[in-house]
C-alpha positions as CSV (number, residue, x, y, z in Angstrom):
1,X,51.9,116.9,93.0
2,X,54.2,116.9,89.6
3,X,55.4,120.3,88.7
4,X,55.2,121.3,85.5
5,X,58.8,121.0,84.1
6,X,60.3,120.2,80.9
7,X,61.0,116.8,80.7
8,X,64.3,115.9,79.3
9,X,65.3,112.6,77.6
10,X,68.1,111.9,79.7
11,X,67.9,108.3,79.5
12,X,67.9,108.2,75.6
13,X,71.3,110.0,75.9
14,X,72.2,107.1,78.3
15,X,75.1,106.1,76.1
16,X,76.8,109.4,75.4
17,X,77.0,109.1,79.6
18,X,78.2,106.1,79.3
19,X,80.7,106.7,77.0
20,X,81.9,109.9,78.3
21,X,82.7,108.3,81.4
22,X,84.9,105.5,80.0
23,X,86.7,108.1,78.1
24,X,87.4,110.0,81.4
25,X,88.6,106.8,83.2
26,X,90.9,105.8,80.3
27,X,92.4,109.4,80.4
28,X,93.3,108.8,83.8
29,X,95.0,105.8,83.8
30,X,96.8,106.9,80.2
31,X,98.0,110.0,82.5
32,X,99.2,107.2,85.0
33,X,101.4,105.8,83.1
34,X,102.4,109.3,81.2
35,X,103.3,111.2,84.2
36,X,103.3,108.6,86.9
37,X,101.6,108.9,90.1
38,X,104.2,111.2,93.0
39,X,103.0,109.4,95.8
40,X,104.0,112.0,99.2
41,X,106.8,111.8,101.6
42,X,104.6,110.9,104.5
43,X,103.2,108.0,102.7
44,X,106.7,106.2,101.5
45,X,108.9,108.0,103.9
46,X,111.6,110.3,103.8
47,X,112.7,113.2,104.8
48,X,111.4,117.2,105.0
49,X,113.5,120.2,104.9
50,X,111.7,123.4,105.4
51,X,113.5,126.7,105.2
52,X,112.4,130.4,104.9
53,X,113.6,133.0,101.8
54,X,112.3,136.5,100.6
55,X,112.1,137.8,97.2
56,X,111.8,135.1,94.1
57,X,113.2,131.9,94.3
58,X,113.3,128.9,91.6
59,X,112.1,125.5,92.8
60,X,113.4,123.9,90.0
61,X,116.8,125.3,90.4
62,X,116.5,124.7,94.3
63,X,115.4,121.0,93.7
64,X,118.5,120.6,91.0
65,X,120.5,121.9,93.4
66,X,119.4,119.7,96.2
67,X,119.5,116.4,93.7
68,X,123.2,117.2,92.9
69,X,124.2,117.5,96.4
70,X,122.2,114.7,97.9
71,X,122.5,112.0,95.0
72,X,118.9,111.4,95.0
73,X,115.4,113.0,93.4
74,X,114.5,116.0,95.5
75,X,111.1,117.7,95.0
76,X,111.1,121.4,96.1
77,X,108.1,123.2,97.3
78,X,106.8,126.3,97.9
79,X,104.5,128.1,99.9
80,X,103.7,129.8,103.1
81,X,103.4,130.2,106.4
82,X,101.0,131.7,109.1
83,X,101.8,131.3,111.9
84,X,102.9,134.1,113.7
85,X,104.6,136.6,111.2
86,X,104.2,136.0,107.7
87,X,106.8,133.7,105.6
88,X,107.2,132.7,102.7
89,X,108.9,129.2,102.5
90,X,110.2,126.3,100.6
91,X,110.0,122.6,101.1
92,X,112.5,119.7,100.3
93,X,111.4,116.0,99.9
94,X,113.9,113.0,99.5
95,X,114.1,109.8,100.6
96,X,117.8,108.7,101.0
97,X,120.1,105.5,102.7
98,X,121.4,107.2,104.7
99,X,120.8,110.1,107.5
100,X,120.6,113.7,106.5
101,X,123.0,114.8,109.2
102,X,123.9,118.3,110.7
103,X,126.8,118.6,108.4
104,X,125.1,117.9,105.5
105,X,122.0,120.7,106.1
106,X,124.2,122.8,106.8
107,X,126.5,122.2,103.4
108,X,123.2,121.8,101.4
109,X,121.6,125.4,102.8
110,X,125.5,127.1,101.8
111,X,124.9,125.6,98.5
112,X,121.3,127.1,97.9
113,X,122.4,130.5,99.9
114,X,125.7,130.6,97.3
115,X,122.5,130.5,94.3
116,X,120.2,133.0,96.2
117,X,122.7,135.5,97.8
118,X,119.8,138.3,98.4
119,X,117.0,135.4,99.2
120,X,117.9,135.7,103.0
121,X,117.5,131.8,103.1
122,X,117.2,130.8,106.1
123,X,116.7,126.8,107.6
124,X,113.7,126.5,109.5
125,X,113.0,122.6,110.7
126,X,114.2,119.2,109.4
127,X,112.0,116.2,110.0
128,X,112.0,111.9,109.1
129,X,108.9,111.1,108.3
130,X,108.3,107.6,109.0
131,X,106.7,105.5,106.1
132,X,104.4,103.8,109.0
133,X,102.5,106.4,110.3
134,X,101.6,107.3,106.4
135,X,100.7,103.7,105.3
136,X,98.4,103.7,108.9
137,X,96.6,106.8,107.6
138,X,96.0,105.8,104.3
139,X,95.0,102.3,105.1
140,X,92.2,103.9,108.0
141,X,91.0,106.2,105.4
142,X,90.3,103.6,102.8
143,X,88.7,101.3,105.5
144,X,86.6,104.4,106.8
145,X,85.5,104.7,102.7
146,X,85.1,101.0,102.6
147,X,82.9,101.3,105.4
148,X,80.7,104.1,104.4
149,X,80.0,102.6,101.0
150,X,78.7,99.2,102.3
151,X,76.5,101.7,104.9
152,X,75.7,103.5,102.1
153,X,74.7,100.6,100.3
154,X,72.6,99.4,103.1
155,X,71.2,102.6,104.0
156,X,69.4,102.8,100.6
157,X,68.4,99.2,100.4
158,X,66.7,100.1,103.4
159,X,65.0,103.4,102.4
160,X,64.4,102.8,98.8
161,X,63.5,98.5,98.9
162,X,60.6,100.3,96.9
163,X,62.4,100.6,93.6
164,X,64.9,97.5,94.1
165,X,67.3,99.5,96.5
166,X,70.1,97.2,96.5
167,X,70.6,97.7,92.7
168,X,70.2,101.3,93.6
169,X,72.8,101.2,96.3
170,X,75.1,99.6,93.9
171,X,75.2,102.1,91.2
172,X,75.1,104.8,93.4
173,X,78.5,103.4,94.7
174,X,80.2,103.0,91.2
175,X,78.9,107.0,90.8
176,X,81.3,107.5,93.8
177,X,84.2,105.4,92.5
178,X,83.6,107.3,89.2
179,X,84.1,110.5,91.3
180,X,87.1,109.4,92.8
181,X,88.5,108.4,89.8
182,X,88.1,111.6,88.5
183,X,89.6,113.2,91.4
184,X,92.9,110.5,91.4
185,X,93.3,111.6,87.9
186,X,93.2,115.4,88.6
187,X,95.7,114.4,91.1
188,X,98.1,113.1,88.7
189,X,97.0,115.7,85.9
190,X,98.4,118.7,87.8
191,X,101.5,117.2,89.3
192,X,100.2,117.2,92.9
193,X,101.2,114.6,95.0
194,X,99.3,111.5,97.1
195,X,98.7,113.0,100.4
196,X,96.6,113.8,103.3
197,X,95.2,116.5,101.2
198,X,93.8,113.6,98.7
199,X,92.2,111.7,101.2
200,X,90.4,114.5,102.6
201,X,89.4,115.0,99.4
202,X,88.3,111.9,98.5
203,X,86.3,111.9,101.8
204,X,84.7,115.0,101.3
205,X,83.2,113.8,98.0
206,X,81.8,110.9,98.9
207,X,79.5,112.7,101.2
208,X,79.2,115.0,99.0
209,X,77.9,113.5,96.0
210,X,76.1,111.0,97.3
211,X,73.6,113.6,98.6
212,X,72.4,114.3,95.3
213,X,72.0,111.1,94.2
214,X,70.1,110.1,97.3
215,X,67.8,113.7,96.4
216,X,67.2,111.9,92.9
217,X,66.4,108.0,94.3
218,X,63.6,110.1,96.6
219,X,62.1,111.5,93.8
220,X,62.0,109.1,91.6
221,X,60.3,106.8,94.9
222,X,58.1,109.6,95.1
223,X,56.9,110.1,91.6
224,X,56.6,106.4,91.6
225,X,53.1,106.3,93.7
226,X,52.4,109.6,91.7
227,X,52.5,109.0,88.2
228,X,50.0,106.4,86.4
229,X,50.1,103.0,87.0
230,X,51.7,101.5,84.0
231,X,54.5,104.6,83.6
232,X,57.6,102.9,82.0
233,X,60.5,103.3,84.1
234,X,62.6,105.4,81.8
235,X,59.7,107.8,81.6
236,X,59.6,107.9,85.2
237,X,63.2,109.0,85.8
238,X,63.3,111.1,83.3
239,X,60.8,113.4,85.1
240,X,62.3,112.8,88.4
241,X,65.7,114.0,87.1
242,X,63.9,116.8,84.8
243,X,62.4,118.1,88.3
244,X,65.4,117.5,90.6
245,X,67.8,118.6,88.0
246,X,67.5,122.7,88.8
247,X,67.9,122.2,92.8
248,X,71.0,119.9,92.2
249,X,72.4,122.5,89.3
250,X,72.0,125.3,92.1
251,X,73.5,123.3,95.1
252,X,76.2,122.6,92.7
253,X,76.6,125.9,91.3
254,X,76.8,127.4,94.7
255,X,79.4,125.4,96.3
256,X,81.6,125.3,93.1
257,X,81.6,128.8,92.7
258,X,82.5,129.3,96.5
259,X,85.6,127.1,95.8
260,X,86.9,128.4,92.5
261,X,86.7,131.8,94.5
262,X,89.2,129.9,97.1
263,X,91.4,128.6,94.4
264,X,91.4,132.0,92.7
265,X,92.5,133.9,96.0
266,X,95.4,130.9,97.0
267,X,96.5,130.9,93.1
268,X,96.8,135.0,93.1
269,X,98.4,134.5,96.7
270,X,100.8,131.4,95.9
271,X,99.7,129.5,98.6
272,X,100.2,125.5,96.5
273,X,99.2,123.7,99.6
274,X,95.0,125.1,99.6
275,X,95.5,124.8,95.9
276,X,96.5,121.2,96.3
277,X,92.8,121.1,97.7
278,X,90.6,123.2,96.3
279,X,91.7,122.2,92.7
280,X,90.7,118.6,93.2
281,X,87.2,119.3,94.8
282,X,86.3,121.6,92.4
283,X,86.6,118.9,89.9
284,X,85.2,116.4,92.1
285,X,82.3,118.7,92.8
286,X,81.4,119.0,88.9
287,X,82.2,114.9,88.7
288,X,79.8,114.6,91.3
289,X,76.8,116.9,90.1
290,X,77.5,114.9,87.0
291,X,77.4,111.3,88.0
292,X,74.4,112.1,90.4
293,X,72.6,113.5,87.4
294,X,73.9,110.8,84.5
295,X,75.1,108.4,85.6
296,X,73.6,106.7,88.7
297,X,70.4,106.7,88.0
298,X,70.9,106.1,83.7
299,X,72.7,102.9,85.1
300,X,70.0,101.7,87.6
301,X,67.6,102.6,85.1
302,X,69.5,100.5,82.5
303,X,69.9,97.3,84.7
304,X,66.3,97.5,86.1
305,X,65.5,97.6,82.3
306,X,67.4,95.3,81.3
307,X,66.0,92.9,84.1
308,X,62.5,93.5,83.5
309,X,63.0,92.4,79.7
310,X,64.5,89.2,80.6
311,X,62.4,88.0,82.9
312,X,59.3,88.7,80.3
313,X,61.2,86.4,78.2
314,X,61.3,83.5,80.7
């Protein structure tokens, strides 16, 4: 039975959608080539320096310092951490020629200790990370994302073969690389770096969005055997999204709001490394509530349009 729901024209703003989009995606790679893309030590390889302070410390001045020392482009870090007592810590990345002996950590912390006198600065662990193990990671993540999109593709040729469910697959899967665009550029936007923390990201989202748009492609398969024979298809989606639109909102609402309260509590705290997460999928949860809603179905809508026209030509 259809509920009785305002029916927006969502399709007849199809282009704004469109438009707004491509604006997004140009931002992004603009902000590529602006700020550049910090791609993480255990990715490329290098080294990490962790070491322990109290009171207020400068990472730029720390990094500067390191970078003079060293002869190479340090990024310095902080943050925390929890296990066992509390500590509040800093991080140096560089990649250098050669090793970063004994002698030299030892110069390098006298160096930042001479700065901070009353920061009770204190080494903590020294690792080389090998570029390897990072490429390995990155390259099983993007098969395990290759992989779920052509199941995903398959999966709803399969369930939906009643409204031309490869075409839906498709677009459902350039909804998702509009997502992860979207999240790449927020990435780059805020200065956070490629790393573990992006592919779980990315991960995350592509379940996560995908939901909705799946909720939608029911519907709309639904209101299909519903609605009068002879419905156009525009009409027909935009009821589908018109009644679909409040539980997605909600869903949306509900999980954004539970990680801005996340981001809220690590930003008060100063804990950067669960802000290098929850930033990222808060926008990616809003991208995804968005392309579910907008963008997916305005483009299936648009091609099965678009094909239907043609072949009444022929």
């Amino acid at each position: 039975m259809l509920k009785d729901v305002k029916i927006r024209d969502f399709y007849g703003s199809r282009k704004v959608f469109f438009v707004l989009s491509a604006v997004l995606i140009v931002l992004v790679l603009l902000c590529c080539f602006i700020r550049g893309v910090q791609i993480s030590i255990e990715f490329k390889g290098g080294t990490l320096a962790e070491y322990s302070y109290s009171g207020s410390v400068n990472e730029n001045e720390i990094a500067d310092i390191a970078k003079d020392y060293l002869g190479t482009q340090v990024k310095a870090q902080l943050g925390e951490t929890f296990t066992g007592e509390r500590q509040t810590t800093f991080t140096l990345s560089f990649s250098m020629d050669k090793p970063f002996s004994a002698e030299m950590q030892d110069e390098l912390l006298a160096k930042i200790q001479e700065k901070y006198p009353d920061a009770n600065i204190d080494a903590l662990e020294t690792n080389d990370v090998a570029a390897t193990s990072g490429k390995q990671f990155l390259a099983k993540c993007s098969v395990a994302a290759v992989f779920a999109s052509i199941v995903l593709i398959l999966y709803i040729a399969w369930r939906f073969k009643r409204i031309s469910g490869w075409s839906a697959g498709i677009f459902a899967v350039v909804a998702l690389l509009h997502d992860l665009c979207v999240v790449f550029g927020t990435f780059v936007i805020c200065g956070f770096e490629i790393d573990s923390n992006f592919m779980a990201v990315i991960l995350t989202i592509l379940g996560y969005s995908v939901n909705d748009t799946i909720v939608i492609y029911d519907r709309i398969r639904e209101n299909q055997t519903l609605m009068p024979a002879g419905t156009k298809l525009p009409e027909l989606v935009n009821t589908s999204l018109s009644q679909t639109m409040r539980r997605t909102m909600r869903t949306s609402i509900t999980t954004i709001t539970a990680m801005l309260i996340v981001t809220i509590l690590a930003a008060v705290n100063n804990v950067d490394s669960i802000l290098r997460f929850s930033i990222p999928m808060t926008v990616g949860m809003i991208s995804g509530c968005y392309s579910s809603l907008c963008l997916a179905p305005m483009l299936w809508t648009a091609w099965k349009t678009r094909a239907k026209a043609e072949k009444s030509e022929d």
